[in-house]
C-alpha positions as CSV (number, residue, x, y, z in Angstrom):
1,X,76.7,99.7,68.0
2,X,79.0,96.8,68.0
3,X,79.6,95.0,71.0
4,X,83.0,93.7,71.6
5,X,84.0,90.4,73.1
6,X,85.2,92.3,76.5
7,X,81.2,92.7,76.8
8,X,80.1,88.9,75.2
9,X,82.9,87.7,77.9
10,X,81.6,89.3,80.8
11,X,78.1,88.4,79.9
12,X,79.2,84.9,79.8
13,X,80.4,84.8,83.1
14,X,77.5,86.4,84.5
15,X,75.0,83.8,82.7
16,X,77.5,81.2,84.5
17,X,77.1,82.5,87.7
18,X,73.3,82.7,87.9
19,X,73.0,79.0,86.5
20,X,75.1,78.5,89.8
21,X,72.3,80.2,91.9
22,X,70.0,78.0,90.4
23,X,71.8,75.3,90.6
24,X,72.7,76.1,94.8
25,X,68.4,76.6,94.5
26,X,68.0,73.3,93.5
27,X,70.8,71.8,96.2
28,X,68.5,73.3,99.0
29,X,71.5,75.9,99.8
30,X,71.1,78.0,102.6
31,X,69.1,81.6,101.8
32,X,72.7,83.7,102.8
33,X,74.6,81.9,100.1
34,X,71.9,82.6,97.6
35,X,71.8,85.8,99.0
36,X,75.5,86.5,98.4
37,X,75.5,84.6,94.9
38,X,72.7,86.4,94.2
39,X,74.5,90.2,95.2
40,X,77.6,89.5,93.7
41,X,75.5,88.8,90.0
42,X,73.8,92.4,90.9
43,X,76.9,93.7,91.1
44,X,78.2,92.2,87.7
45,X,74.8,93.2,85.8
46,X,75.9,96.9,87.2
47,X,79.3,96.4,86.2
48,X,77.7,95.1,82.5
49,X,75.9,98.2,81.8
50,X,78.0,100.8,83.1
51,X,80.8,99.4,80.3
52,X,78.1,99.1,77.8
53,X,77.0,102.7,78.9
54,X,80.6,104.2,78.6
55,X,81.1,101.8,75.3
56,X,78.1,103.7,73.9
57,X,79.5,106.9,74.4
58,X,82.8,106.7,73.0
59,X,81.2,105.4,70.1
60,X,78.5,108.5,69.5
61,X,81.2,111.0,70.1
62,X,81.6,111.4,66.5
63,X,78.8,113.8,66.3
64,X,78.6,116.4,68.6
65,X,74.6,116.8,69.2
66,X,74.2,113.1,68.7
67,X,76.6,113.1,71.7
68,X,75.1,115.1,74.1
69,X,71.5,113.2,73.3
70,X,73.3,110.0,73.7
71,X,75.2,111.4,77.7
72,X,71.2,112.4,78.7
73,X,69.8,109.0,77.5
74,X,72.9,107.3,79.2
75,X,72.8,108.8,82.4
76,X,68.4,108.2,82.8
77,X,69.5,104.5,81.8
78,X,72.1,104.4,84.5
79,X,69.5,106.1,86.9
80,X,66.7,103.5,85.9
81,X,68.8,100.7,86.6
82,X,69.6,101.6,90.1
């Protein structure tokens, strides 16, 4: 599978925002900040995989029986990452 730059992009800006939570680690910020920073990058990993999920799909729809293996194996990945 290739992934496209959508996907590079938003895994940029996630590797951005936890170098900030380290970074408000290593300023002493208070543990609701972190918290929140920390939530909102949860929320982006989520995000990350659900388009690489759906990306994956579209791609094994080509073949029919490759695509139904590929829907089971992407919905226990969703389920595992929750």
């Amino acid at each position: 599978m290739e992934y496209n730059d959508q996907i590079r992009n938003r895994l940029k800006r996630l590797e951005g925002q936890l170098k900030g939570v380290i970074r408000m680690i290593d300023e002493g910020k208070e543990c609701k900040e972190v918290v929140t920073q920390l939530s909102a990058s949860r929320s982006a990993i989520d995000r990350a995989i659900g388009l690489i999920v759906s990306t994956n799909l579209v791609y094994c729809m080509s073949d029919e029986q490759q695509f139904q293996d590929k829907n089971k194996e992407a919905v226990d990945l969703l389920v595992k990452s929750r």
